[in-house]
C-alpha positions in Angstrom: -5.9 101.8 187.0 -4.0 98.6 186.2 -4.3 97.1 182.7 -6.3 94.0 184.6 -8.9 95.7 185.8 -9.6 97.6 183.1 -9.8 94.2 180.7 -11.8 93.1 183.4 -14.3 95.8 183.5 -14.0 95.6 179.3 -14.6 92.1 179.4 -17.9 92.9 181.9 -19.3 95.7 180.1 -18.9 93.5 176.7 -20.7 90.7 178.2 -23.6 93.0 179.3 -23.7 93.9 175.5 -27.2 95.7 174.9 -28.2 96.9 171.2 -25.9 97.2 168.6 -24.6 100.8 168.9 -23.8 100.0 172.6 -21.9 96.8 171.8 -19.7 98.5 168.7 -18.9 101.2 171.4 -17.7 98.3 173.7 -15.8 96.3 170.9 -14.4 100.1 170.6 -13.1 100.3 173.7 -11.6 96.7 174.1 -9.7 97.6 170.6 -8.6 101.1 172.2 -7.4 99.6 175.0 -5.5 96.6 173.0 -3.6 99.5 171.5 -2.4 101.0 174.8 -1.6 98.0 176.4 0.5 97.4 173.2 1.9 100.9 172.9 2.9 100.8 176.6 4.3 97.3 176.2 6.4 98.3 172.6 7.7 101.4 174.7 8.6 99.8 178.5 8.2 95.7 178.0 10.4 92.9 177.9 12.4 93.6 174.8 11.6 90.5 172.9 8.0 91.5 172.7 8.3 95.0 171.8 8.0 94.0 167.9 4.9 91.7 168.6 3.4 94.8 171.2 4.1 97.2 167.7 2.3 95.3 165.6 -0.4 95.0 168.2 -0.9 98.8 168.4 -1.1 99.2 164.8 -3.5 96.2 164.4 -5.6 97.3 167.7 -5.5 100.8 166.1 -7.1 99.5 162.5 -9.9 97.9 164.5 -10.7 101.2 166.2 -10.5 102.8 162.8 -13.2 100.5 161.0 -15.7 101.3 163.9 -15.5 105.0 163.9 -14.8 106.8 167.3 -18.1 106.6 169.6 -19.3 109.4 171.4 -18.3 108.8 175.1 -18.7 111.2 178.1 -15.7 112.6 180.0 -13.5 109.8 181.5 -15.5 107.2 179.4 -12.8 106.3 177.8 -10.8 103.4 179.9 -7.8 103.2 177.7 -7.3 106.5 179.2 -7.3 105.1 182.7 -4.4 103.3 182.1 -1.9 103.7 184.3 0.2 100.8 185.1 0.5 97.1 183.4 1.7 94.9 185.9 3.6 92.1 184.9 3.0 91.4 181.5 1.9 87.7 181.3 -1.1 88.1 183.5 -2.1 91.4 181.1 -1.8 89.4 177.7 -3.4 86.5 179.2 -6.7 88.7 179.8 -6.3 90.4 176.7 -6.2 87.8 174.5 -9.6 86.5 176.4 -11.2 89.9 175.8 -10.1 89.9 172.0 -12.2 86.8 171.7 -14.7 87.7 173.1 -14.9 90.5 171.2 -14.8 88.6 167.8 -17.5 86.4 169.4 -19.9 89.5 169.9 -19.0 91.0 166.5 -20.0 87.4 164.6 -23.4 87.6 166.5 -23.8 91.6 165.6 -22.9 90.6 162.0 -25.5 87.9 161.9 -28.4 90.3 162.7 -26.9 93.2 160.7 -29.9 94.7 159.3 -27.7 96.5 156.9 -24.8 95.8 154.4 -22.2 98.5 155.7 -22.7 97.4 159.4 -22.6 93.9 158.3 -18.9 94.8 156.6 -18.0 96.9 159.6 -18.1 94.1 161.8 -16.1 91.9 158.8 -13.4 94.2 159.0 -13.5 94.6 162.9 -13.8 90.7 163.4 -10.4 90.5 161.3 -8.6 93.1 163.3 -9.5 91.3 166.5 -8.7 88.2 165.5 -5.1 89.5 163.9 -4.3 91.5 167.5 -5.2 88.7 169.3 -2.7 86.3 167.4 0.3 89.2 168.2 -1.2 88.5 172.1 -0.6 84.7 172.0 3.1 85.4 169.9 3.5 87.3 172.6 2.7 84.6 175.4 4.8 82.1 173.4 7.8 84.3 173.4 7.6 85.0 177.1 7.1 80.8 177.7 10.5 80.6 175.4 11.7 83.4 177.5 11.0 81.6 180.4 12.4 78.1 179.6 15.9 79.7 179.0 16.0 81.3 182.0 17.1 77.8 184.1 19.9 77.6 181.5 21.5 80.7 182.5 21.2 80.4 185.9 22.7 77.2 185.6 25.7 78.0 183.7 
């Protein structure tokens, strides 16, 4: 499946949220598939993103980390369904929406944490989110830069 529709489908099932448990296994998912959008893009995208899409994976990676992996059924897991990105401004500009959303839903699960450890766990998560979501926009602003010096070559 393309990496829109499955930020799409992400950014669905994270509005349709439910208790707390299903919404960390949501923000779990959106974070596992941050990581192989940036994997794919630090292997096979435009070169001058591939340090931005690195630091994406790893950052992407740490939020999945401070969650713990949920239990999900066979095929459950939509990073897994990746198969193509498509062209690489449309992906980041979803992304980036779905990372904040995700730190929107993990300031309201804070909030009504009922215990101390959750409420760090969504601290931690919330700053990974916000971190991968900055390497999304870098990314955009290098493919704008990217963009604007096209017309110069072509003219010259």
């Amino acid at each position: 499946m393309d990496a829109v529709r499955l930020i799409v489908t992400s950014r669905r099932a994270l509005a349709a949220g439910g208790g707390g448990r299903e919404l960390l296994t949501e923000v779990w998912q959106a974070q596992a598939l941050a990581q192989a959008i940036g994997s794919r893009l630090a292997v096979a995208g435009p070169p001058e993103l591939r340090g931005e899409a690195l630091g994406l994976t790893e950052l992407a990676s740490r939020g999945c980390g401070v969650l713990g992996t949920p239990e999900l059924g066979p095929g459950e897991l939509r990073a897994a369904r990746l198969t193509e990105l498509g062209e690489p401004r449309p992906v980041l500009m979803h992304l980036g929406g779905l990372l904040g959303e995700v730190g929107i839903a993990l300031v309201g699960l804070a909030c009504s944490a009922d215990d101390e450890a959750t409420y760090w766990q969504c601290m931690e998560a919330i700053d990974a989110a916000d971190e991968s979501r900055d390497r999304v926009l870098e990314m955009l602003r290098k493919l704008a830069d990217r963009d604007e010096r096209l017309p110069e070559r072509e003219a010259g």
